[in-house]
C-alpha positions as CSV (number, residue, x, y, z in Angstrom):
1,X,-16.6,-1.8,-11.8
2,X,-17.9,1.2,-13.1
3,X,-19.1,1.9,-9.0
4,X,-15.6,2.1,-7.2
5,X,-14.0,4.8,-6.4
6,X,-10.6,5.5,-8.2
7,X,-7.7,5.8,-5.6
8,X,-6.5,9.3,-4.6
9,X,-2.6,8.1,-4.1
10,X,-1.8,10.9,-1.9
11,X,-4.3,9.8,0.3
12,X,-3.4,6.5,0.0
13,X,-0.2,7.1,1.1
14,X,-0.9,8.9,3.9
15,X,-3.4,6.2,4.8
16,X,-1.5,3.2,4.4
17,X,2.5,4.2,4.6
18,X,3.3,3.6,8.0
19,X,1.4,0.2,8.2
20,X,2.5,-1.6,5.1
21,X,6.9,-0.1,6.7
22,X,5.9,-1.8,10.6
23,X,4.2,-4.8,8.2
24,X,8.1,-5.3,6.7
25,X,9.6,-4.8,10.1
26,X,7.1,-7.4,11.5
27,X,7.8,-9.6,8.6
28,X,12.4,-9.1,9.4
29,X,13.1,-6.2,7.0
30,X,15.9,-4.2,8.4
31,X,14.2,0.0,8.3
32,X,15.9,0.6,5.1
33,X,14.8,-2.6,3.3
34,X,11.2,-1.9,4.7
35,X,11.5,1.6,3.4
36,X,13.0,0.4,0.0
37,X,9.7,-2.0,-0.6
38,X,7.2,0.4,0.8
39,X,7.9,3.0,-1.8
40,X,7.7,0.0,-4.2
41,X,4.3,-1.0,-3.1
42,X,2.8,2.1,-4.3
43,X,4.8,3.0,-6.9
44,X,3.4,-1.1,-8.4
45,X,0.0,0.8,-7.4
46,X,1.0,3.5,-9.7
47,X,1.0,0.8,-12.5
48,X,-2.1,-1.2,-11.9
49,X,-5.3,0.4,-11.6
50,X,-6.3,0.0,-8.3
51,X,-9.8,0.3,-6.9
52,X,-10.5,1.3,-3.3
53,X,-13.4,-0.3,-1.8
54,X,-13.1,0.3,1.9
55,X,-9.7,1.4,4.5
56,X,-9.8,-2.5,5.4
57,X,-9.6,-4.1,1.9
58,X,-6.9,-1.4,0.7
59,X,-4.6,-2.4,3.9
60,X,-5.0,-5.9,3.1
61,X,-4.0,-5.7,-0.7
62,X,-0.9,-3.3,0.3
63,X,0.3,-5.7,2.8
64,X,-0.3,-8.9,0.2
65,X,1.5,-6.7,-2.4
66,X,4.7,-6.1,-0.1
């Protein structure tokens, strides 16, 4: 959609890093899995494009995607 905002991953990070770790450690990850399939979440963002409609729909695909 020509519309939506492309995602500044910097800020995305900084957004969205903590959540999607205590998501893993919610979910059983041990600290160093959790921190092993964060930085995999957005490095997969790094290879899709990834549109960023709102703080609540970016949470929710960064949380599906880990």
């Amino acid at each position: 959609m020509a519309d939506t905002p492309k995602v500044d991953l910097k800020q995305l990070v900084l957004d969205h890093q903590a959540g999607v770790w205590r998501y893993l450690r919610m979910l059983g990850c041990d600290p160093q899995k959790a921190d092993d399939l964060t930085q995999e979440v957005f490095l997969g963002v790094l290879k899709r494009p990834f549109d960023n409609y709102s703080f609540e729909a970016s949470a929710a695909y960064l949380r599906r995607a880990a």
